[in-house]
C-alpha positions as CSV (number, residue, x, y, z in Angstrom):
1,X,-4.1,-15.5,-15.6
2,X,-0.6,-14.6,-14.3
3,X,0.0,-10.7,-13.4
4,X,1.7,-8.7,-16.2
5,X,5.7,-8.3,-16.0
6,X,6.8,-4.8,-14.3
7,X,7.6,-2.4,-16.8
8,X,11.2,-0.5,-16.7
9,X,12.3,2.2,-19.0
10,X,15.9,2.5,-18.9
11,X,17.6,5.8,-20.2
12,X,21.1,6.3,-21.0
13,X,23.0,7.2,-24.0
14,X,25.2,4.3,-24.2
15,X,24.6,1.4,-26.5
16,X,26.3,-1.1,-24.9
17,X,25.0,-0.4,-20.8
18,X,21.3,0.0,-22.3
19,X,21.8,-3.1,-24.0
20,X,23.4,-4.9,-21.4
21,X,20.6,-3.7,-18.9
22,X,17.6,-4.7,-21.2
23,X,19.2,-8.4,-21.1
24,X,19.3,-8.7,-17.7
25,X,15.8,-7.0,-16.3
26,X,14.7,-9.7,-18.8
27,X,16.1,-12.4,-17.5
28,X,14.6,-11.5,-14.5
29,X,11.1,-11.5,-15.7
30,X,10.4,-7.3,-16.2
31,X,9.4,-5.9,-19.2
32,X,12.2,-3.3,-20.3
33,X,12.7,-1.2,-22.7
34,X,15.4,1.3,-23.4
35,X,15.9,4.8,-24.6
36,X,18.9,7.1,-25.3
37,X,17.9,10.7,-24.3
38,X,16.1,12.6,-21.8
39,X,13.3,13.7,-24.8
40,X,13.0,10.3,-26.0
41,X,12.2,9.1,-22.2
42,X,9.9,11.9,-21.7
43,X,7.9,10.4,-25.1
44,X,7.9,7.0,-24.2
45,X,6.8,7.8,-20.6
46,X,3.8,10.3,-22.2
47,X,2.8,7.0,-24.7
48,X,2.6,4.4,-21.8
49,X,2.6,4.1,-18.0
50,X,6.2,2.6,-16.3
51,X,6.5,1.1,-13.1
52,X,10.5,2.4,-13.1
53,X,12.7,4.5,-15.0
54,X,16.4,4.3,-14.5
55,X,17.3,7.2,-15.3
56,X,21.0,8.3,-16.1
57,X,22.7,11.7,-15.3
58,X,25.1,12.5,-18.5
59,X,22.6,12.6,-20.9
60,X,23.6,14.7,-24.7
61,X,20.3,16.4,-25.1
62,X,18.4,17.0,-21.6
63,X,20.8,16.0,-18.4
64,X,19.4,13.6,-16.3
65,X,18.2,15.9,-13.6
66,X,16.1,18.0,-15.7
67,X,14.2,14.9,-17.1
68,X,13.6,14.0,-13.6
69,X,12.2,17.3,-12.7
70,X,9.8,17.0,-15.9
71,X,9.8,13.2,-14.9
72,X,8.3,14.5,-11.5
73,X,5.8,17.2,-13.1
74,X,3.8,14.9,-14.2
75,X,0.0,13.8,-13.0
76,X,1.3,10.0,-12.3
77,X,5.2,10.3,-12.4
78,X,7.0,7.1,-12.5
79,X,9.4,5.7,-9.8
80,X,12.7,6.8,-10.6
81,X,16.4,5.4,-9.7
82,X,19.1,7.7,-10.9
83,X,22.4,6.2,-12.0
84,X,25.5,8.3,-13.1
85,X,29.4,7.3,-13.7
86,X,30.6,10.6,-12.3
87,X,28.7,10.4,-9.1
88,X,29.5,12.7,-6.0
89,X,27.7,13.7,-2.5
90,X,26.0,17.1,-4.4
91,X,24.6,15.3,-7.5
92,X,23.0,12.7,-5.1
93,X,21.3,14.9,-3.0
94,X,19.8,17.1,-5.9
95,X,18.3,13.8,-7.3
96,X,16.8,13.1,-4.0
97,X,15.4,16.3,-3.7
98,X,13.8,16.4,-7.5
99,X,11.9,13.1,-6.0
100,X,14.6,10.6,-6.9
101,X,14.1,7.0,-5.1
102,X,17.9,5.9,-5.2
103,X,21.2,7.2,-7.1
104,X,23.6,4.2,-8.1
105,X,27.1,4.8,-9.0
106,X,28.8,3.7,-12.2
107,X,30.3,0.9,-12.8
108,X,27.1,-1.1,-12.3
109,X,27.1,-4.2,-10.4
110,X,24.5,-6.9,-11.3
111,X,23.4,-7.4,-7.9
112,X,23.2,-3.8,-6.5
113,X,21.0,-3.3,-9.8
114,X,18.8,-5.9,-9.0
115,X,18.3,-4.9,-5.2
116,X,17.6,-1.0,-6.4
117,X,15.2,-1.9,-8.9
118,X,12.9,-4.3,-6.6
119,X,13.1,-1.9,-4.1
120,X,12.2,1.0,-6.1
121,X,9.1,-1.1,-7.7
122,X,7.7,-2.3,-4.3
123,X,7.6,0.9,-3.5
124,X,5.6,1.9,-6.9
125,X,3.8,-0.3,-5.8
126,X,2.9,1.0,-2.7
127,X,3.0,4.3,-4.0
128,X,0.0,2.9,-6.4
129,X,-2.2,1.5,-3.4
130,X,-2.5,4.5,-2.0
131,X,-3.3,6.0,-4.6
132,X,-6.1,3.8,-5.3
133,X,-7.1,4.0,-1.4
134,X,-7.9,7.7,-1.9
135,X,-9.2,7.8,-4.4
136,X,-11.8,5.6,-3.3
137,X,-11.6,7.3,0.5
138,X,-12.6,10.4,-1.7
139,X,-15.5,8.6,-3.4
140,X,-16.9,7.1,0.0
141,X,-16.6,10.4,1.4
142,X,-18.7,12.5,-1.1
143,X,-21.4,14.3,0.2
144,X,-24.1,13.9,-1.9
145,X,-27.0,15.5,-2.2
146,X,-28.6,18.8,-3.8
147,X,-30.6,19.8,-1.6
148,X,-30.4,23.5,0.1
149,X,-29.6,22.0,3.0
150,X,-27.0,19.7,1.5
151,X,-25.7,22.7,-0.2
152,X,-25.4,25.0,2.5
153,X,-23.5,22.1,4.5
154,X,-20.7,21.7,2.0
155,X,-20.4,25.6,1.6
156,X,-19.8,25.3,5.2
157,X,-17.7,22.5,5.7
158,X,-15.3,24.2,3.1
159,X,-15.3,27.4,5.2
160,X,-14.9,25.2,8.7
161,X,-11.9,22.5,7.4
162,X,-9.1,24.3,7.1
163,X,-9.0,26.1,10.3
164,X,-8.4,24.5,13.5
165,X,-12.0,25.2,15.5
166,X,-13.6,22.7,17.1
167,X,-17.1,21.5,15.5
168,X,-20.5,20.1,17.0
169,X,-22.4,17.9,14.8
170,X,-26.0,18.0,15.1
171,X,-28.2,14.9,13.7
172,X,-30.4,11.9,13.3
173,X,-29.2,8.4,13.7
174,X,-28.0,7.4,10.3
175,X,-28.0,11.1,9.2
176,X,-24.5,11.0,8.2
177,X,-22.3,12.7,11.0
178,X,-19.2,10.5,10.3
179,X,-19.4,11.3,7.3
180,X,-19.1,14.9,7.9
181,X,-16.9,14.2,10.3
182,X,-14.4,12.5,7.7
183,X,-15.0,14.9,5.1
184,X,-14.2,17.4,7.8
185,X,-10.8,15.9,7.9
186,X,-10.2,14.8,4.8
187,X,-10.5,18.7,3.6
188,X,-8.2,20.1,6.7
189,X,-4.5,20.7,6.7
190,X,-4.2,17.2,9.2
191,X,-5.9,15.3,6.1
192,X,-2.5,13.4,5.9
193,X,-2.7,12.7,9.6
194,X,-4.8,10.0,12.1
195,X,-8.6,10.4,11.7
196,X,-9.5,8.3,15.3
197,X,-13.5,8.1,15.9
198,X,-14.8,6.8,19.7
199,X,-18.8,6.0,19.6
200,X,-19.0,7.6,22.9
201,X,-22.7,5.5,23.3
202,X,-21.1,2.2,22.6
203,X,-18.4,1.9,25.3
204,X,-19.1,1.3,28.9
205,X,-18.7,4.2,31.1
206,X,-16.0,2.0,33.3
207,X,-13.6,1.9,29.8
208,X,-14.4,5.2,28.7
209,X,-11.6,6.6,30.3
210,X,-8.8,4.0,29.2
211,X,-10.3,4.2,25.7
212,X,-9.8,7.8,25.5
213,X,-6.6,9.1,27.7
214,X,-5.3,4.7,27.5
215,X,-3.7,3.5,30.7
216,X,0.0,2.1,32.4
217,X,0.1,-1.9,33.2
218,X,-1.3,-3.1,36.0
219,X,-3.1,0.3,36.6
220,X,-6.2,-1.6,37.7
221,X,-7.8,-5.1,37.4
222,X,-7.4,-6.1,33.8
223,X,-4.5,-3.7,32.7
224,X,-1.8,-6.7,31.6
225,X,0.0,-3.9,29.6
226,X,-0.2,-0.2,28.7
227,X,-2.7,1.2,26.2
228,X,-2.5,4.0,24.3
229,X,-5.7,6.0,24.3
230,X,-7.5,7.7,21.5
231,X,-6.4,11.2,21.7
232,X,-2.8,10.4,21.8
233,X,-3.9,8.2,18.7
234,X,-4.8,11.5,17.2
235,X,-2.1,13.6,17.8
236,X,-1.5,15.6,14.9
237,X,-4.8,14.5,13.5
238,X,-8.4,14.6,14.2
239,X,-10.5,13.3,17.1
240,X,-14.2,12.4,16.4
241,X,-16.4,12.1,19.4
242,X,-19.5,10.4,18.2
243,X,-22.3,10.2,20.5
244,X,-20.6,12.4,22.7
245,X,-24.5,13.4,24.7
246,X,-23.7,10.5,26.2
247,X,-20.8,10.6,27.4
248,X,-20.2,10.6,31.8
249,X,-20.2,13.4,33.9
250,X,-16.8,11.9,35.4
251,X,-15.5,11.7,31.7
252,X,-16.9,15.3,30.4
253,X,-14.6,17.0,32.9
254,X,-11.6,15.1,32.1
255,X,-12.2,16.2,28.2
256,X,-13.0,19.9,29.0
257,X,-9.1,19.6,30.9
258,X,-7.9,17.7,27.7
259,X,-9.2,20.4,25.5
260,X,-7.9,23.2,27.4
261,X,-4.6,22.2,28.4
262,X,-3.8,20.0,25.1
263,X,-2.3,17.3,27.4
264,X,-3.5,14.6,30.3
265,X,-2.3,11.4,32.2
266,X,-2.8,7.7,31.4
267,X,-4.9,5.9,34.1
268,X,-1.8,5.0,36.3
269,X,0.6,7.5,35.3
270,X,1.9,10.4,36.9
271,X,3.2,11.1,33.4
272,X,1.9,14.2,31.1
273,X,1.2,13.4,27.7
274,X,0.9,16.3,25.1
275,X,-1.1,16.1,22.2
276,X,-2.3,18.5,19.3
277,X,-5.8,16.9,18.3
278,X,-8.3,18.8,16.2
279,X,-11.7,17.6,18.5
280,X,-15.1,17.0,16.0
281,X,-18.0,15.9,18.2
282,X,-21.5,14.9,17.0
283,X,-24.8,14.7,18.5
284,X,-28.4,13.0,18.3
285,X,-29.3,15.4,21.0
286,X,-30.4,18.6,21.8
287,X,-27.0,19.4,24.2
288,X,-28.9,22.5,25.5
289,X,-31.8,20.1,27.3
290,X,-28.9,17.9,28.4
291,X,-27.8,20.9,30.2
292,X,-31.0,22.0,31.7
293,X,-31.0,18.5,33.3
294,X,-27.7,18.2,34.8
295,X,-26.5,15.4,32.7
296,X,-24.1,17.6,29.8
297,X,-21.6,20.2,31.2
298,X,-22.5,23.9,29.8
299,X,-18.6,24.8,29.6
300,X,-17.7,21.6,27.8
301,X,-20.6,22.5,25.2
302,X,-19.0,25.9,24.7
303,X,-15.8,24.2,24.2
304,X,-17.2,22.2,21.7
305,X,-19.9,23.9,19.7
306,X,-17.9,26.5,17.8
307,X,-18.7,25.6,14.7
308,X,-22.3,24.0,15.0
309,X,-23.3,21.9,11.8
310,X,-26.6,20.4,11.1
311,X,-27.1,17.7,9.1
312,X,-31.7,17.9,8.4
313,X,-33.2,14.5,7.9
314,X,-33.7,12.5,4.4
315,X,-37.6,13.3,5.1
316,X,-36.7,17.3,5.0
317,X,-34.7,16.8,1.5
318,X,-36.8,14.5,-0.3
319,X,-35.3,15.9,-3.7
320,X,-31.7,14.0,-2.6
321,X,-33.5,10.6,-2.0
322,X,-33.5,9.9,-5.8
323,X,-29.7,10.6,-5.8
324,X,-28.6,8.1,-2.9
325,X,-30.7,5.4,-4.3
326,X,-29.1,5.6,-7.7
327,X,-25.6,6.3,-6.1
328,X,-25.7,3.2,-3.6
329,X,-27.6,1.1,-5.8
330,X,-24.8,1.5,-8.9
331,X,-22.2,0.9,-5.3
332,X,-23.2,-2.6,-4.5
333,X,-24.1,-3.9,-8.0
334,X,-21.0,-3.2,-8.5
335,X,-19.7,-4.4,-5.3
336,X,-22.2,-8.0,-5.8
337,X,-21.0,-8.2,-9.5
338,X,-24.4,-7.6,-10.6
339,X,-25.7,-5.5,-13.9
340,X,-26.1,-1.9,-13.3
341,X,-30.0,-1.4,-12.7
342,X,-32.1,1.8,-12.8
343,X,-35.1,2.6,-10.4
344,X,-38.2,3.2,-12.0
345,X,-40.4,7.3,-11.7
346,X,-42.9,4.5,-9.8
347,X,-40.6,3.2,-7.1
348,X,-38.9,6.4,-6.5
349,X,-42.5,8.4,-6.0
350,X,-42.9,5.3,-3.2
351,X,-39.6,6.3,-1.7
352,X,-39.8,9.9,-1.7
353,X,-43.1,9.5,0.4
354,X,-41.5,7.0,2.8
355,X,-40.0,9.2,6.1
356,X,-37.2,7.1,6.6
357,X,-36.6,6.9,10.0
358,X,-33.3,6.0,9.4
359,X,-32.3,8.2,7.4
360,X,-29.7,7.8,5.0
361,X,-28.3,4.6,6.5
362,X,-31.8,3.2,6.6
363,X,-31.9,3.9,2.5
364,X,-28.4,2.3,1.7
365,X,-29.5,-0.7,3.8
366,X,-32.7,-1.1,1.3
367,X,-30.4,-0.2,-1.9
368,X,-28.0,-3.0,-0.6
369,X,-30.9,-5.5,-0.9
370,X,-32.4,-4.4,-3.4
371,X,-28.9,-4.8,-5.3
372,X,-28.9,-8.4,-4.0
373,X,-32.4,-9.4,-4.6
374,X,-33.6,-7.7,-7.5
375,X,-34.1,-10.1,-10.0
376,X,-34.2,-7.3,-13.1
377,X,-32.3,-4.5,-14.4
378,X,-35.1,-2.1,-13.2
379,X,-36.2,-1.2,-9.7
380,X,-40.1,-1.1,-9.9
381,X,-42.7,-0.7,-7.3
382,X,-43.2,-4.8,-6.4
383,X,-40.0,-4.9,-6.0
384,X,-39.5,-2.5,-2.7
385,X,-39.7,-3.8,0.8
386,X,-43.0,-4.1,2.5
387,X,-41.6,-1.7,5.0
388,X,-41.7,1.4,2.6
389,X,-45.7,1.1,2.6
390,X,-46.7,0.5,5.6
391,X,-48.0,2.3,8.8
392,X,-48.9,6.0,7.0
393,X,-45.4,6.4,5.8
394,X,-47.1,8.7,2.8
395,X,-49.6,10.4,5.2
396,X,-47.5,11.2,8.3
397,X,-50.0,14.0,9.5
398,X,-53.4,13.1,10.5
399,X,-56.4,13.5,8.3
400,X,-58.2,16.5,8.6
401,X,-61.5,16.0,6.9
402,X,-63.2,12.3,6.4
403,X,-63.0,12.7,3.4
404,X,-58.7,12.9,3.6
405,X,-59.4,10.0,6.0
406,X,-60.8,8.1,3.6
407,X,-58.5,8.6,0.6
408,X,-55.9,7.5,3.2
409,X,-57.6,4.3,4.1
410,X,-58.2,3.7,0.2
411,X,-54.8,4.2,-0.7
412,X,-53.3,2.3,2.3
413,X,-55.5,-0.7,1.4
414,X,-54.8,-1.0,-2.3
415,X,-51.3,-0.4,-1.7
416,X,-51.0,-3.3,0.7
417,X,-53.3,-5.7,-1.8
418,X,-51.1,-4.8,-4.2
419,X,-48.2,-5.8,-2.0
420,X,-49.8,-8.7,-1.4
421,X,-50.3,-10.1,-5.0
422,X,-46.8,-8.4,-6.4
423,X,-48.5,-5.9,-8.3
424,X,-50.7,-8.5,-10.1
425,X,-53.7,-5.9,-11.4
426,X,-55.7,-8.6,-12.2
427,X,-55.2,-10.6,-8.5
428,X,-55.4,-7.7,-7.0
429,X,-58.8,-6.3,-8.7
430,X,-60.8,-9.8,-7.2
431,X,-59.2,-9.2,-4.4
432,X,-60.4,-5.7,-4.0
433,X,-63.8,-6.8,-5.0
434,X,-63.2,-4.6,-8.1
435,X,-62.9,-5.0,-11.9
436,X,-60.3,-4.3,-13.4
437,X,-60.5,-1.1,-14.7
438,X,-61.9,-0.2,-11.9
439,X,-58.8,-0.6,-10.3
440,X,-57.1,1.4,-12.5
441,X,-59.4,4.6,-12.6
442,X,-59.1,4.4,-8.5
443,X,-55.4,3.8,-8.6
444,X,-55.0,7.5,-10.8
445,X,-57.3,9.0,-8.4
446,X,-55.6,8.0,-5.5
447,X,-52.3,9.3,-7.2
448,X,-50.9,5.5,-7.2
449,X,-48.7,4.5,-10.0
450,X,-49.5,1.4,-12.3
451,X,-46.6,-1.3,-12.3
452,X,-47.6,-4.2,-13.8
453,X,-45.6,-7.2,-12.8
């Protein structure tokens, strides 16, 4: 199925140059129609979406500058090309400024149309992609959750993001601190600027400094031309520091001078370089024992930790777990071009008692599959991973009583037979050595819920 035609509006009062321009945007494969007043355009523009308006200035009800201001008003205004047959140096430059993308000059010549109008629509078009790519850069960076502490972090982040301080990220692996980190900038007055993130775990300690301060050609073995590092990347934008516990000793210092003085040297260069970076570190670890054994330098951690954030683990906010599963599940059927599915009361009771060791990244990864594998349009019990039942993932502390013990061997047990014969009741009752109702009554008791498969 071929695209549809690019749709023009053209607005003038004369008969003949509206008529004459209809002709020849058709020729050319757009879809043009044409109006003779500033109202009327406004109307047309309110009934459907256009790619373009051209738009002229001597207009008898509503000059062509005031549409454009109305033109420009609006939620998704259009690309618009101003033309006018009384054109001088002031009228051009109040178009521009009212958000005008060119200003042609009567008489109109065929081929100067042409060029204006496919400029102006690749850049509608361009215009159009971005607004698409934030809109879903603002949907992959929602912080869900409604948790307290989930709350309390957004409360916080709203506070923290449009100031320039400097924030330390506290949290699990798979917690979320990117995210944070994103929505951090995404919130700030540098939102329209470079968002540059160095894992400072996942680069060798003998490229940490190129990667972040970059380096001149031929600086040392390997250096075939200059590199730009990361915070000069950033300037004017924000600097994430993931992982930054690990970072060197040798490193630290040079970032402590970076963040102090706002400027450093290339490896190989006897060059300053000046930067304005916002610097957003995170953490899987507690900076404060890194200090006590000499390997995390107690200035730098005052540098960074102005704004501490802590991100608790999906285990401490079980209440959010139903959310994620239901958010990233509907995200990759989606994505997979599969029916939306729902997750049964069953298999989110499993999940909430599961302590997800990795975190919330460790949930999407089991939504994911789930989205690929799942054979129905409802998530039950027989259908979650092996992993989400095994090893005292309900039970995490240790009985206290036999008689806890043995509800927790019980429950283990049955749970894995069940596993085992996909939730089969009658399989799994001979299995157990049980009747069947028998395996019911034990299953209430034991505060297991019945799927039958």
């Amino acid at each position: 199925m071929s695209a549809p035609a690019r749709s023009v509006l053209i607005v003038d009062d004369e008969d003949g140059i509206r008529q004459s321009l209809a002709s020849i945007l058709h020729e050319e494969g757009y879809a043009a129609d044409a109006v003779s007043s500033g109202q009327a355009c406004l109307s047309a523009v309110q009934r459907r979406p256009y790619d373009l308006v051209l738009l002229d200035i001597w207009l008898g009800d509503m000059d062509g500058l005031e549409t454009l201001r109305r033109l420009r008003e609006m939620a998704q205004p259009p690309v618009v090309v101003v033309i006018s047959g009384h054109g001088n140096i002031e009228t051009a430059v109040r178009a521009t400024k009212l958000g005008a993308f060119d200003f042609i000059e009567k008489p109109l010549a065929l081929e100067k149309i042409l060029v204006a109008v496919r400029n102006a629509l690749a850049q509608a078009l361009l215009q159009e992609e971005n607004r698409l790519l934030r809109a879903e850069l603002n949907r992959s960076q929602t912080l869900l959750g409604e948790s307290v502490p989930m709350k309390a972090l957004r409360q916080l982040i709203a506070l923290t993001a449009p100031t320039g301080g400097r924030v330390l990220i506290y949290g699990e692996s798979g917690a979320g601190k990117e995210l944070v980190a994103r929505t951090l900038h995404a919130q700030s007055q540098r939102a329209h600027q470079p968002f540059v993130e160095v894992n400072c775990a996942a680069i060798p300690e003998e490229l940490i400094e190129s990667e972040l301060f970059g380096h001149v050609k031929g600086s040392f073995t390997g250096a075939n031309e200059d590199k730009t590092g990361k915070f000069q990347q950033a300037d004017g934008g924000t600097l994430f520091l993931d992982e930054v516990g690990d970072m060197s000793m040798k490193t630290q210092a040079k970032v402590l001078r970076v963040l102090e003085e706002q400027r450093f040297e290339p490896i190989g260069s006897r060059k300053p370089v000046t930067v304005d970076v916002r610097v957003v570190a995170a953490t899987n670890k507690k900076l404060e024992d890194e200090i006590a054994r000499g390997a995390f330098r107690e200035d730098l951690f005052y540098r960074l930790n102005v704004v501490p954030m802590v991100i608790a683990p999906l285990r401490e906010r079980t209440e959010d777990i139903p959310i994620f599963a239901r958010h990233f599940l509907a995200e990759f059927s989606e994505a997979y071009g599969r029916k939306p599915r729902e997750i049964s009361a069953g298999a989110l009771e499993v999940m909430a008692q599961y302590p997800w060791p990795g975190n919330v990244r460790e949930l999407r990864n089991v939504m994911e599959r789930l989205a690929i594998m799942c054979p129905d349009e409802r998530v039950e019990v027989h259908h979650l991973p092996p992993e989400l039942f095994r090893g005292g993932a309900r039970n995490p502390q240790p009985a206290a009583t036999l008689a806890e013990a043995r509800h927790d061997y019980e429950r283990e047990m049955i749970l894995r037979k069940l596993e085992e014969n996909h939730w089969n009741m009658t399989r799994t009752a001979t299995a157990l050595g049980l009747e069947r109702s028998h395996l019911y009554r034990k299953m209430k008791s034991l505060g297991i819920s019945a799927q039958e498969n």
